[in-house]
N, C-alpha and C positions, 0 to 999 in steps of 0.2 A: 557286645557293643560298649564300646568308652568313648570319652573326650579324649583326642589327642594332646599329648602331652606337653605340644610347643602352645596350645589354643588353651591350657586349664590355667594357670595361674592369672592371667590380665582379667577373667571374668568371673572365679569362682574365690568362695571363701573357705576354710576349713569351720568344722562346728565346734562351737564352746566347749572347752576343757572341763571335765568334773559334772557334766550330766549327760543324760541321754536325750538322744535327738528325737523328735517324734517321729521322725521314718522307724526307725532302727525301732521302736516301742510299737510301731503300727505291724510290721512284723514280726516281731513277737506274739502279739494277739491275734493274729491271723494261724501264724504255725499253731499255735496251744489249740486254735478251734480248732486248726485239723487234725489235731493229733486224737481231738474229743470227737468228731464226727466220724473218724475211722475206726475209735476203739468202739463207739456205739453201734455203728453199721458192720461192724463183724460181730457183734452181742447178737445184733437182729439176727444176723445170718447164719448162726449158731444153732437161734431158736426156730428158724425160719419163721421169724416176723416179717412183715410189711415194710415197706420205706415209710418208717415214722418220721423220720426229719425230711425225707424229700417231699412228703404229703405236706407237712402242716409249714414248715420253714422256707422253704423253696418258692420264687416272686411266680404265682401261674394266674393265668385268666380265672381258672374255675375256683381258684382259693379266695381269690376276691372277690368272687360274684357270691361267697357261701359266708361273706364275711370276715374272712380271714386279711383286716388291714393289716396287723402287725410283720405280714410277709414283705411289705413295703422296707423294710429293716432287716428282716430276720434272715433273708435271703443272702446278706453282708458277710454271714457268720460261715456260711456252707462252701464248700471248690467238688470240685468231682472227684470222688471216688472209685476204686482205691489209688489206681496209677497218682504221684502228687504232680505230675504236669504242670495241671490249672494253676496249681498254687505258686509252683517255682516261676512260672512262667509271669505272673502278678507280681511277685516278692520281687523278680528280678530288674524288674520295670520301675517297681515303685524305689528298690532300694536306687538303680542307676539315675531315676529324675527326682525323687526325694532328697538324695545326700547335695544335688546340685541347687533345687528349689528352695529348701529351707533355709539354709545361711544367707538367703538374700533379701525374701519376703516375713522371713518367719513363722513358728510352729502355729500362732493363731490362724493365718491366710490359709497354710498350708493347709490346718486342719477343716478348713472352711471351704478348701477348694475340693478336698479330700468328700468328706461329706456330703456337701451337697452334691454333689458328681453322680455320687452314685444313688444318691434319692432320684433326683431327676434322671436319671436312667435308668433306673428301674421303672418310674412313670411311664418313660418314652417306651422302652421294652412291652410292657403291661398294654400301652394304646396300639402299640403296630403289634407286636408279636402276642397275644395271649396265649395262644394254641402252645407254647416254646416254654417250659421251666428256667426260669433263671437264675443262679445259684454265682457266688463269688463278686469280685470285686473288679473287673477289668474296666469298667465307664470311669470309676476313681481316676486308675493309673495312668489310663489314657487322659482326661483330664490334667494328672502332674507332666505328662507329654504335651501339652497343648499349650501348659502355660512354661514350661523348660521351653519349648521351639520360640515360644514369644518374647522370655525373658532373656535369653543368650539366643537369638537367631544367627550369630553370624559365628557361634560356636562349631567346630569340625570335630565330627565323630568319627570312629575309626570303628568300622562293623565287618565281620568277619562272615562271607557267606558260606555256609555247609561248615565253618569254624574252621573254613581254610585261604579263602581265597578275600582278602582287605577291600575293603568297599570304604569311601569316603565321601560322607557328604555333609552340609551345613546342619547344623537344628533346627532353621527354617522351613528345610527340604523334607527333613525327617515329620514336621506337624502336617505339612501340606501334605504327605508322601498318607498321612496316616487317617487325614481325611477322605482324600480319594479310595483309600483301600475299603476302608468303613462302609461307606458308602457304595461302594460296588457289591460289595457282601449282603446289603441290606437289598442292596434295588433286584442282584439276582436269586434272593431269598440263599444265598449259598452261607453255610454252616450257622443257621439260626440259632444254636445254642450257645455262642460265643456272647451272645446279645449285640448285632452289630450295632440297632439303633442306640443302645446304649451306650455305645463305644462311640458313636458318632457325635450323641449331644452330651456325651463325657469332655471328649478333645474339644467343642466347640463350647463350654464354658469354662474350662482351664485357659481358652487364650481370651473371650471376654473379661474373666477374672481379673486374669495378667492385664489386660490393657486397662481396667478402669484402676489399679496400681499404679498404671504409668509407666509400664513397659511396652517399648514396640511404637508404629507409628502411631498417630489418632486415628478414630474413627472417621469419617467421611460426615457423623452427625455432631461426634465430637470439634471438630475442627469448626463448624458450622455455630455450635453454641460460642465457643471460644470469642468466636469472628463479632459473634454478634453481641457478645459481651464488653469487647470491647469498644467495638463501635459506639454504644450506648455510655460508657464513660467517657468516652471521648466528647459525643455530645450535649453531657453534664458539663464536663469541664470549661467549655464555651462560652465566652460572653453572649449576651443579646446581639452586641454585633456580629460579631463573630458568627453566631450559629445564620444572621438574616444573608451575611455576606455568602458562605462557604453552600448552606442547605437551603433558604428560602426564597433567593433568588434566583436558583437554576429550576425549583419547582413553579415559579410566577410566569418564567419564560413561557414555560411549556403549555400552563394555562393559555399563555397570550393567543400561541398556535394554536391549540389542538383543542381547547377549553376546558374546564374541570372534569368529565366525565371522562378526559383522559389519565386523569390521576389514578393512581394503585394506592391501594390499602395500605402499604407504606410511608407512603407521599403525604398520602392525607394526614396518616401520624404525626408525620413531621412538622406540617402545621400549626397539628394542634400543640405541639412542646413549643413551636416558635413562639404560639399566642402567650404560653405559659411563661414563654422566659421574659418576653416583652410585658405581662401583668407584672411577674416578680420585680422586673427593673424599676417600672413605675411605682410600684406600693413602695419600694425602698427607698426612692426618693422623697 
């Protein structure tokens, strides 16, 4: 999966000369835990020990209930064993939305979207799935997809199905594509150890994230504060006349008709600023 070539350059940046990006650092620490997880779990299995790391490290119902909080974290560190799938499969994700998220938001956001992602998904995982071991990082990556579909939604990717046949669609397509899929996964319990829920309220605060940045459209509540902020300066800005002309005489009308008990909690408000602007006018004379 890539950005198509004619679509990269008007919306993406290249990253800073002369250090390392925090994608590129975040897989790193992820390869070196599995290369530590695999030499460990073939130690075990040499000696025929027990799954010591999938007991005590791994996010499970019964490890939290025996007190094992620090699984809430420690789960970050682990991918499955031994095929490295899991891992490439995460690396690949986070490398393709990481190199495009960073340069725009920054490794602080980044690592904030990063993080928290996967706490609260392992929470969400933990409250629906406890029966389900959870192990690696895919609520993160999905999260850097959530907030990549939000941040460049009108970005064209170029995906290859079976790595033969070119599939193209928007960024937008692909967040939306990746909610719906989450979400089927979870609701038909199909492959619980992906952690769907986790994946689900991964992508859905990678594009919360994104939009309280200021990417994407507003929200529906966001628009609504905006609205109502500026309304409220507007009728700061106001003469005494002004506000009795434009607000206090379309609510006097209505009295006239309908009488006070037709007024709304609003209405009344505005009153009472009316009373307020008309005290101010007079004490200032």
């Amino acid at each position: 999966m890539r950005p198509s070539r004619r679509q990269l350059q008007p919306y993406t940046r290249g990253w800073s000369a002369g250090r390392p990006s925090l994608t590129v650092l975040l897989i790193a620490l992820h390869t070196a835990a599995f290369v530590a997880q695999f030499t460990f779990e073939q130690w075990q299995k040499d000696r025929q020990i027990g799954d010591w790391l999938g007991h005590w490290l791994a996010l499970t119902g019964s490890g939290i209930a025996e007190g094992n909080y620090w699984q809430f974290l420690s789960f970050l560190a682990l991918h499955d064993c031994p095929l490295p799938l899991h891992l490439l499969g995460n690396m690949m994700v986070l490398y393709f939305a990481g190199r495009e998220v960073e340069p725009i938001i920054g490794s602080r956001h980044l690592l904030g979207i990063y993080l928290c992602s996967n706490l609260l998904g392992g929470v969400a995982h933990w409250l629906a799935m406890p029966e389900v071991a959870l192990v690696g990082v895919t609520a993160g990556v999905c999260a850097l997809l959530g907030a990549y579909a939000t941040i460049l939604p009108e970005l064209e990717i170029t995906w290859h199905l079976f790595f033969v046949i070119p599939l193209r669609l928007r960024a937008k397509h692909l967040g939306l594509g990746l909610v719906l899929v989450t979400a089927g996964l979870w609701a038909t319990y199909t492959a619980p150890e992906l952690g769907p829920v986790g994946m689900l309220t991964g992508t859905l605060f990678g594009w919360i994230y994104a939009k309280q940045l200021g990417f994407g459209n507003p929200l529906a509540i966001q628009r609504y504060i905006f609205e109502k902020r500026q309304r409220a300066a507007r009728l700061d800005r106001m003469t005494a006349e002004q506000f009795i002309s434009a607000e206090i005489d379309p609510i006097l009308d209505k009295v006239s008709r309908e009488g006070m008990h037709s007024l709304s909690r609003t209405e009344r408000k505005i009153l009472e600023k009316g009373r307020e602007k008309i005290a101010a006018r007079t004490s200032a004379r």
